[in-house]
C-alpha positions as CSV (number, residue, x, y, z in Angstrom):
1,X,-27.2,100.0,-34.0
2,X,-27.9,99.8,-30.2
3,X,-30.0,97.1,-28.3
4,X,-31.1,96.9,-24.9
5,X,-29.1,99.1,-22.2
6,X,-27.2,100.7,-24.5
7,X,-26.0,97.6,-26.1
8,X,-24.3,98.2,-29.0
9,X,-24.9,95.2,-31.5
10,X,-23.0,95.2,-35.4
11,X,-23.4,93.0,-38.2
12,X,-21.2,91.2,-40.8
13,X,-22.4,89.2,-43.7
14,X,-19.6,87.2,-45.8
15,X,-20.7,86.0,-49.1
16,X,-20.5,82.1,-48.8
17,X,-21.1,79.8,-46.0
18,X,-17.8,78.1,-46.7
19,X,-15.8,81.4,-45.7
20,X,-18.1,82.1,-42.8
21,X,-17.1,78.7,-41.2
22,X,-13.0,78.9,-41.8
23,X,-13.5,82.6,-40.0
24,X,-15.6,81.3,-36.9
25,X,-13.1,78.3,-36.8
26,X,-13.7,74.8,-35.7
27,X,-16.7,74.8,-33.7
28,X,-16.2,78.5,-33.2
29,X,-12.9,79.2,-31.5
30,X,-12.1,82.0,-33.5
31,X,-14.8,83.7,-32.1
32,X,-14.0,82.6,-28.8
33,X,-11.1,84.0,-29.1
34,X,-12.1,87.0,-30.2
35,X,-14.6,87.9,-27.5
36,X,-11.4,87.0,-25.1
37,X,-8.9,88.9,-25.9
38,X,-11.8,91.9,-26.8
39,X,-13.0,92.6,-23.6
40,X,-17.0,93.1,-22.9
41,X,-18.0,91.7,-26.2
42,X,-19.9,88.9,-27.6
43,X,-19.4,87.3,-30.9
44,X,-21.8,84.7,-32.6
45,X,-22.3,83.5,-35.8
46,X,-25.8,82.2,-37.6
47,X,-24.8,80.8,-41.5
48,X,-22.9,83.7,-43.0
49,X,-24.0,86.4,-40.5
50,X,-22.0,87.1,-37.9
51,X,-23.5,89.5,-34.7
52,X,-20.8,91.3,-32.7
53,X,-22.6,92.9,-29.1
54,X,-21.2,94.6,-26.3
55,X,-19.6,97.8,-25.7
56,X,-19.5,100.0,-28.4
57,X,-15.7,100.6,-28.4
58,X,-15.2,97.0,-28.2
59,X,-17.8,96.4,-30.6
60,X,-16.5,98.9,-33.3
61,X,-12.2,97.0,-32.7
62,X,-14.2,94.0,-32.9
63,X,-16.2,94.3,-36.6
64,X,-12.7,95.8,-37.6
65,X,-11.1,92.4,-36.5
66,X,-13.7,90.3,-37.9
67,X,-13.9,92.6,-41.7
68,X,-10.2,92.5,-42.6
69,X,-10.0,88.7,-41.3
70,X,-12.7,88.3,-44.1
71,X,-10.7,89.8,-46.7
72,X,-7.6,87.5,-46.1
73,X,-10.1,84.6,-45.8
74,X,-11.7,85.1,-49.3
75,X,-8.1,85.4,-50.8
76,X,-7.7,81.9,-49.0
77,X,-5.4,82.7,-45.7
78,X,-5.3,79.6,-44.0
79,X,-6.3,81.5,-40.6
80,X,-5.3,79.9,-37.4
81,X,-6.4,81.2,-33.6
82,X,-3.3,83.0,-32.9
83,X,-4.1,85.6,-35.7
84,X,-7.2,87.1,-33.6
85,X,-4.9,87.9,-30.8
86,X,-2.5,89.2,-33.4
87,X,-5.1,90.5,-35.1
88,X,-7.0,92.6,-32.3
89,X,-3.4,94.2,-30.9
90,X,-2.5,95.2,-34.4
91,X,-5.7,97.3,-35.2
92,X,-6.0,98.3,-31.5
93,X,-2.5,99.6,-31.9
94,X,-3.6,101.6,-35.4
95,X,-6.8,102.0,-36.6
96,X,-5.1,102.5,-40.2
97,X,-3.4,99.3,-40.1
98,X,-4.3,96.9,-43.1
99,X,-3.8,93.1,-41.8
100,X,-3.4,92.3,-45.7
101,X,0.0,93.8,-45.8
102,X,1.1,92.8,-42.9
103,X,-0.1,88.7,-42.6
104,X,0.6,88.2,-46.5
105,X,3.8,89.5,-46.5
106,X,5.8,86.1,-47.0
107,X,9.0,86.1,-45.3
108,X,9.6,82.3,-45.9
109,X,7.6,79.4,-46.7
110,X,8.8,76.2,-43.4
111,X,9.7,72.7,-44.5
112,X,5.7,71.8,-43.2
113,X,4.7,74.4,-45.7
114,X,3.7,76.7,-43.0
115,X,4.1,80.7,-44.1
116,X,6.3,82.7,-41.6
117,X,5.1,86.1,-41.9
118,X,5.3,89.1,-39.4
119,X,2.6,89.2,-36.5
120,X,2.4,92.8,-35.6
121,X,3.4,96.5,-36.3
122,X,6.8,96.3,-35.1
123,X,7.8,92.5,-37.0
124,X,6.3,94.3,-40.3
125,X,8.9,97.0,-39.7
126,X,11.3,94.4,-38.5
127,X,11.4,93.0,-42.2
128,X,11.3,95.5,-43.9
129,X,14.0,97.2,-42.2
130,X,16.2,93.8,-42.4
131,X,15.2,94.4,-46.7
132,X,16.6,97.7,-46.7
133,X,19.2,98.4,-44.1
134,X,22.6,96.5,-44.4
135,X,22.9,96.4,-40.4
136,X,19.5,96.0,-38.4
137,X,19.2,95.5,-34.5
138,X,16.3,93.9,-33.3
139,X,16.0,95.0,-29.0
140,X,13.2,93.6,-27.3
141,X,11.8,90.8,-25.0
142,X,12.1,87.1,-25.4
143,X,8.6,85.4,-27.5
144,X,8.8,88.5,-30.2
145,X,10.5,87.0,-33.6
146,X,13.8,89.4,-33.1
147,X,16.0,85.7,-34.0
148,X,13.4,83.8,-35.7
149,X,12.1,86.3,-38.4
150,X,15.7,87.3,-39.2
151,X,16.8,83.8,-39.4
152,X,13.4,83.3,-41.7
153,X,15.0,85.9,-43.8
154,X,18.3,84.9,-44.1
155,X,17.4,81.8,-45.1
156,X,15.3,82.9,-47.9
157,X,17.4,85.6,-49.0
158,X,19.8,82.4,-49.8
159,X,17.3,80.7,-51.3
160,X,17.0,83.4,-54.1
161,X,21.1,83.2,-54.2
162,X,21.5,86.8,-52.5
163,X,24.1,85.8,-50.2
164,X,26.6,83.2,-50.6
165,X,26.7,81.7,-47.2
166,X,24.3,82.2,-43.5
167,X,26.5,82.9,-40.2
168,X,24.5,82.3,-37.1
169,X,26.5,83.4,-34.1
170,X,25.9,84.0,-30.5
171,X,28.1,84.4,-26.8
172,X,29.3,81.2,-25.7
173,X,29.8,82.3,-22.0
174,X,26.9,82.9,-20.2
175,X,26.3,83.5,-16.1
176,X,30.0,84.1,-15.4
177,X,30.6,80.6,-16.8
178,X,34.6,79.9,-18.8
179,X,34.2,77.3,-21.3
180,X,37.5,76.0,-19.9
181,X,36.5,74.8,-16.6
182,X,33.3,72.4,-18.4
183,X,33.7,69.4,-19.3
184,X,33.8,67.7,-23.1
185,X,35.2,68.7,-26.3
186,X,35.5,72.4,-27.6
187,X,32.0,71.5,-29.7
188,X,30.3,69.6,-26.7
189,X,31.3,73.3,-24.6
190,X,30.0,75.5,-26.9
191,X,26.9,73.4,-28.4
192,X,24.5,74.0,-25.6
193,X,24.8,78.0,-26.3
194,X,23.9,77.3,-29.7
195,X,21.4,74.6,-29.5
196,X,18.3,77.8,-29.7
197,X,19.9,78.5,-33.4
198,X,19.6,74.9,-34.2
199,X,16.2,74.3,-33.0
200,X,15.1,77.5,-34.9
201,X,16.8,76.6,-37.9
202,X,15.2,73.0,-38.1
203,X,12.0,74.6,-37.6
204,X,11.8,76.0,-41.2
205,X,14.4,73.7,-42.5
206,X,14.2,70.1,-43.0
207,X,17.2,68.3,-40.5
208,X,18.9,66.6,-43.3
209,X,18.6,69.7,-45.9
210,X,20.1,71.9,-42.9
211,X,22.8,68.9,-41.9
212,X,24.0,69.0,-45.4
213,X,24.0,72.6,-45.7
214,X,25.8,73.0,-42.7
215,X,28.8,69.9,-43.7
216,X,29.2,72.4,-46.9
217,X,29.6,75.4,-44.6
218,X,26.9,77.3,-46.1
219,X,25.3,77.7,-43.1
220,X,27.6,78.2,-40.0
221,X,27.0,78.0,-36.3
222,X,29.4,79.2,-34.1
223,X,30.2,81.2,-30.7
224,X,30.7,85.0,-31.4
225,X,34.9,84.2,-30.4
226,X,35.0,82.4,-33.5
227,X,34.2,85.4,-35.1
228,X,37.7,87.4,-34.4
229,X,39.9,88.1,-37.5
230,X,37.6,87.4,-40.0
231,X,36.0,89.0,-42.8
232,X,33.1,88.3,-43.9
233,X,31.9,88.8,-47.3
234,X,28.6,87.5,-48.9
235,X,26.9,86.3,-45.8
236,X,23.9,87.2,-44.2
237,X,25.1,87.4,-40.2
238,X,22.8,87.0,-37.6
239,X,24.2,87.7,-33.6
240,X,21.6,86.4,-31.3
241,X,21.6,87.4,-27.7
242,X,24.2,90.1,-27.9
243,X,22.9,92.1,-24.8
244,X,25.5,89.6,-23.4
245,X,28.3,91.1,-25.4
246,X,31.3,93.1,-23.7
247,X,31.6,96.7,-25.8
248,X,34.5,95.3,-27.1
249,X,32.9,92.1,-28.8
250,X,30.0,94.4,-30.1
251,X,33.1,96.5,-31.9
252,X,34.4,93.0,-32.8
253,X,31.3,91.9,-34.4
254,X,30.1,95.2,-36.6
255,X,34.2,95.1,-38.2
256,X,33.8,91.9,-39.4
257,X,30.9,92.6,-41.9
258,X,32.8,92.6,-45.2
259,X,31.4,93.4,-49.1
260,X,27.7,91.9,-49.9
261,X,26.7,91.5,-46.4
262,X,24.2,92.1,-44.0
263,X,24.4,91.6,-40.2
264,X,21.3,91.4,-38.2
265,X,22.0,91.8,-33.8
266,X,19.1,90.7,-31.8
267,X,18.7,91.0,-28.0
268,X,17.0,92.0,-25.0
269,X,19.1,94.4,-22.8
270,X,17.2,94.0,-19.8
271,X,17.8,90.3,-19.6
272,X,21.9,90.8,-19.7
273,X,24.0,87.7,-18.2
274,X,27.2,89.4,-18.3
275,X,29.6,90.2,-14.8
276,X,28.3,92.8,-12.4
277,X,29.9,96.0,-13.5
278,X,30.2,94.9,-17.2
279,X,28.1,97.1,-19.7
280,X,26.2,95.5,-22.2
281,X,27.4,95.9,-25.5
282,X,24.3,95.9,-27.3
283,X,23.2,98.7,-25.3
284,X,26.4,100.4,-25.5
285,X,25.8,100.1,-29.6
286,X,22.3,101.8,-29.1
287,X,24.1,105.0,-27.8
288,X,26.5,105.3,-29.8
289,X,25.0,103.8,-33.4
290,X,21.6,105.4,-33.5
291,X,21.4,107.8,-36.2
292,X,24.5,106.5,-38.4
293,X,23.2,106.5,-42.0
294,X,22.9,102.7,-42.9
295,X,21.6,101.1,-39.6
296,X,18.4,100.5,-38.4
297,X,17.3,99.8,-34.8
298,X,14.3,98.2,-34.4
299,X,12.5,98.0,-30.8
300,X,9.9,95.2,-29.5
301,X,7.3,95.3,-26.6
302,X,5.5,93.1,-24.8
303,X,2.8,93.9,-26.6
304,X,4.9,91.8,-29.8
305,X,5.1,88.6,-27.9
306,X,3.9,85.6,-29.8
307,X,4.5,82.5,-27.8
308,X,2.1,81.4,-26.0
309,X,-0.2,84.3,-24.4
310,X,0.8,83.6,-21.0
311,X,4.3,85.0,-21.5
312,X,3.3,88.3,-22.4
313,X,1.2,88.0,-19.3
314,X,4.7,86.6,-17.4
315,X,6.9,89.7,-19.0
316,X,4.0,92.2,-17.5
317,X,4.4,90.9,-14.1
318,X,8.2,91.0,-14.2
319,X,8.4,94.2,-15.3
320,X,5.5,95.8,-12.6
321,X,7.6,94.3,-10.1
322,X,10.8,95.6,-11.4
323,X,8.4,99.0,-11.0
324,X,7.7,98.6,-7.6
325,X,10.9,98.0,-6.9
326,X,12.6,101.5,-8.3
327,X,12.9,104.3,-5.7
């Protein structure tokens, strides 16, 4: 249907006024939000009617948007802002993609009740390659769920008493740094490095469930040196930041992965820490791993991000400068 100037103007009708309002949001910031991140359209709501005008490929992405919202709405998905970003890049991305399978897929349900589910394309895969593939790398920019959708999984996959025990590792040594020369106890050294696994770990975990879990040794946190000479069986491994790996940490890492286990390697290898000169061992793995039956490498954009919307706007300024600056 076009209006004036070639406007082109769609319609949605849900069937209750009840759904209507949860999809506008709170005094209509879903739609806000919608006609933000959809650029040259307008979206307003009347009772149970909603009127999408603008452009008409706008138009057409956004009555996409707005119809499979509905759907989750009327099987009661307790939809927050965020998910019309998330939303609009998904079905921009594919015009096949079904948000259904994607937003209801239930990773893990948080301490605060909150469902942790994936947020784009390249999460969904994320999962489902972390299900089915016994070692799984997840490359990509900070903000995209590499670390907290595996750690999501892990902890459910122990929670249905699939693996005996959750190893959370990481580099210790960052920016040239040797834990020698700070000051404090071996723990107080290597607790700052770690301190991003806590946090994400006591954001799906109550602290005293996790404290406790932790005194057991169910759940370990440690530097990646701790790692050396040990097997390990029944665990679900997860090696955050490993673009600052040496090769021959990497190697370290993958040989320790014993019977009943799965190993998940997250990082960014264009944000490396390690000593001019040093390759990265995670991208070292890329070359040399890619296509070996039994691992999966997963790869994140900007376009993944879901922090707060100004860092995928940050990342995209980084990396046109990084352009500019090529010969």
């Amino acid at each position: 249907m076009s209006g004036p100037g070639d406007e082109t103007v769609r319609r949605l009708e849900l069937g209750g006024l009840e759904q209507a309002q949860v999809l506008a949001g709170e005094k209509g910031a879903h739609l806000r939000e919608l006609s933000r991140v959809v650029h040259g359209v307008r979206v307003s709501c009347r009772g149970n009617v909603f009127v999408i005008r603008g452009e008409p490929v706008g138009v057409e992405l956004a009555h996409r948007v707005l119809g499979q919202l509905a759907g989750l709405v009327r099987e009661g998905y307790p939809l927050f802002r965020a998910d019309i970003d998330h939303a609009v890049r998904i079905l921009r991305a594919s015009r096949k993609a079904n948000l259904r399978e994607i937003f209801l897929d239930e990773v893990y349900i948080a301490q605060d009740r909150r469902v942790i589910s994936p947020k784009s394309l390249a999460q969904k895969a994320y999962i489902e390659a972390i299900r089915e593939f016994d070692i799984v790398f997840g490359i990509g920019p900070a903000g995209t769920g590499k670390t907290y959708l595996a750690m999501a999984m892990a902890i459910a996959a122990h929670t249905r008493r699939q693996f005996k025990r959750i190893i959370l590792t990481r580099p210790a040594v960052e920016a040239g740094e040797k834990l020698g020369y700070l000051p404090g106890t071996l723990f107080e050294k290597v607790n700052p490095y770690l301190r991003p696994l806590h946090d994400a770990l006591h954001d799906m975990m109550a602290f005293d469930k996790a404290a406790a879990l932790i005194d057991k040794g169910i759940i370990e946190v440690a530097p990646l040196a701790f790692m050396r000479g040990r097997t390990l069986n029944d665990s679900f491994v997860i090696l955050d930041e490993a673009q600052n790996t040496t090769s021959d940490q990497m190697k370290m890492f993958l040989t320790r992965l014993g019977f009943d286990s799965k190993a998940v390697v997250t990082g960014d290898i264009t944000q490396t820490d390690l000593p001019s000169g040093t390759r990265s061992g995670l991208a070292e793995a890329r070359e040399i791993l890619s296509g070996v039956p039994g691992i999966r490498f997963c790869t994140f954009t900007k376009d993944d991000v879901v922090r707060h919307p100004l860092v995928q706007e940050v990342i995209e300024a980084y990396d046109r400068r990084d352009r500019e600056k090529r010969p």
